[in-house]
N, C-alpha and C positions, 0 to 999 in steps of 0.2 A: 247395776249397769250405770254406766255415766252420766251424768243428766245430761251433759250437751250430746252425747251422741243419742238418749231419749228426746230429747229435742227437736234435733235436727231431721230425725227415725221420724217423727210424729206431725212435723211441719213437714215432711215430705209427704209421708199419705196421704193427711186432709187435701195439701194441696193437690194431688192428684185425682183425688175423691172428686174434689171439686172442680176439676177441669173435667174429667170424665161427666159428668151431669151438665157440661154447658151454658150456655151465657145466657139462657133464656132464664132457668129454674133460679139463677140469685139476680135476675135483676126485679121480679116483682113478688118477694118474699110474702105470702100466704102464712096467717095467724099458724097453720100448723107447721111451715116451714120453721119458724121464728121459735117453734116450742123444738124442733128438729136438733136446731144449731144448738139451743139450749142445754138438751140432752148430750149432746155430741163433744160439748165444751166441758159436762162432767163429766164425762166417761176418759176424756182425751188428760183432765185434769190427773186423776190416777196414774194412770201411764208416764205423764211427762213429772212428779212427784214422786211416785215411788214408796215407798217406807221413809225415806226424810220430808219432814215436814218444818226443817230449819227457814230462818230467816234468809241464810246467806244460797241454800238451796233455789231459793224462790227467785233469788237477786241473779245468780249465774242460769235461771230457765230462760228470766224474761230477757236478759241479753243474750240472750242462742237464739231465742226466736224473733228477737229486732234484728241481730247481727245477720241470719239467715233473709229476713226479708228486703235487709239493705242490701244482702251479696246478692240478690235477684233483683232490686231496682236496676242496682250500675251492670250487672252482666246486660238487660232488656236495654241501657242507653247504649254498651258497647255492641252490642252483635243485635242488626236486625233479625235472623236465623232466631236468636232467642225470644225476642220480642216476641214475632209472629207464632211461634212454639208454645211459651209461655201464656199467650194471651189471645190469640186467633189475630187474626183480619176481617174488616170489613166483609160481608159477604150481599148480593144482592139477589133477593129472593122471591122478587117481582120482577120481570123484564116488560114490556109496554103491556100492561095488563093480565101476562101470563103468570100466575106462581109456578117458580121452578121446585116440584114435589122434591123432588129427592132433596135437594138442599133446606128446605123447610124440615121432612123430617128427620134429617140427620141433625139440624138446630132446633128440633125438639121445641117448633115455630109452626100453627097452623093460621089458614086464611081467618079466621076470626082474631087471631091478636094483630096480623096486619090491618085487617076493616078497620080495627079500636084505634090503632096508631093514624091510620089517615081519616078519623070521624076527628078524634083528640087534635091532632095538629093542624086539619084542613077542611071541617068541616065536609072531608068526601065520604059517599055512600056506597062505591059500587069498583066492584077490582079494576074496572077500566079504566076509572078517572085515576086511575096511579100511573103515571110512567115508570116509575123504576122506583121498590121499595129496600133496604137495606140495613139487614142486623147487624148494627154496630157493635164494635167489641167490646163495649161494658154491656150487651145484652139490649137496650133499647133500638126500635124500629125506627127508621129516618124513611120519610114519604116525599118523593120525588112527585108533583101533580101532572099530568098530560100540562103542554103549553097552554091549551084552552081554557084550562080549569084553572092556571097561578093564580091567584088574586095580590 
């Protein structure tokens, strides 16, 4: 087969893999996650090589998969549609102290990673002192504090 259309074949599934798994599971990668990618980078290695193990083989993979992630930078700047496709939106998963369930578990987000993001950024203890909590699209938690509580 062709290496760039092994390429482009192989930089499409990961990438799909990993949109399927969500903004939560790669933004705080866990020693077994890290040994995960590890494994995933060999396995993905065969595939996108093949039986040529040339120099110039290796030269025309690694421009398929820079060329592929450039035509995904500029498509995400031209079309919002993609952007938000590609990479989600802001999503808020606290409203004045309520975690909104469904949205948490479909972001694969429970009320303890939010506690940790509003202890981490605001020293708050308790789901009330949040006004409005919000998984950002690289996957970290942004903590809105009730008025009372700003410092």
């Amino acid at each position: 087969m062709n290496p760039v259309i092994r390429g482009v074949a192989v930089y499409l599934f990961v990438y799909v893999i990993f949109r399927i798994l969500g903004k939560r599971s790669l933004a705080e990668v866990t020693t077994f996650d890290f040994v995960l990618l590890l494994i995933i980078s060999e396995t993905t290695t065969d595939a996108l090589i093949g039986e040529d193990y040339s120099l110039m083989a290796c030269f025309v993979m690694v421009c398929t998969l820079v060329g592929i992630d450039y035509l995904f930078s500029l498509l995400k700047e031209k079309s919002k549609w993609f952007q938000i496709t590609s990479e989600g939106a802001p999503l808020v998963i606290v409203d004045h102290g309520k975690p909104l369930v469904k949205r948490m578990e479909k972001s694969k987000v429970d009320e303890e990673d939010v506690l940790e993001a509003a202890r981490e950024t605001h020293g708050l203890e308790r789901m009330d002192d949040i006004k409005y909590a919000v998984l950002e699209r690289d996957g970290t938690i942004s903590i809105i504090p009730n008025a009372k509580d700003k410092r």
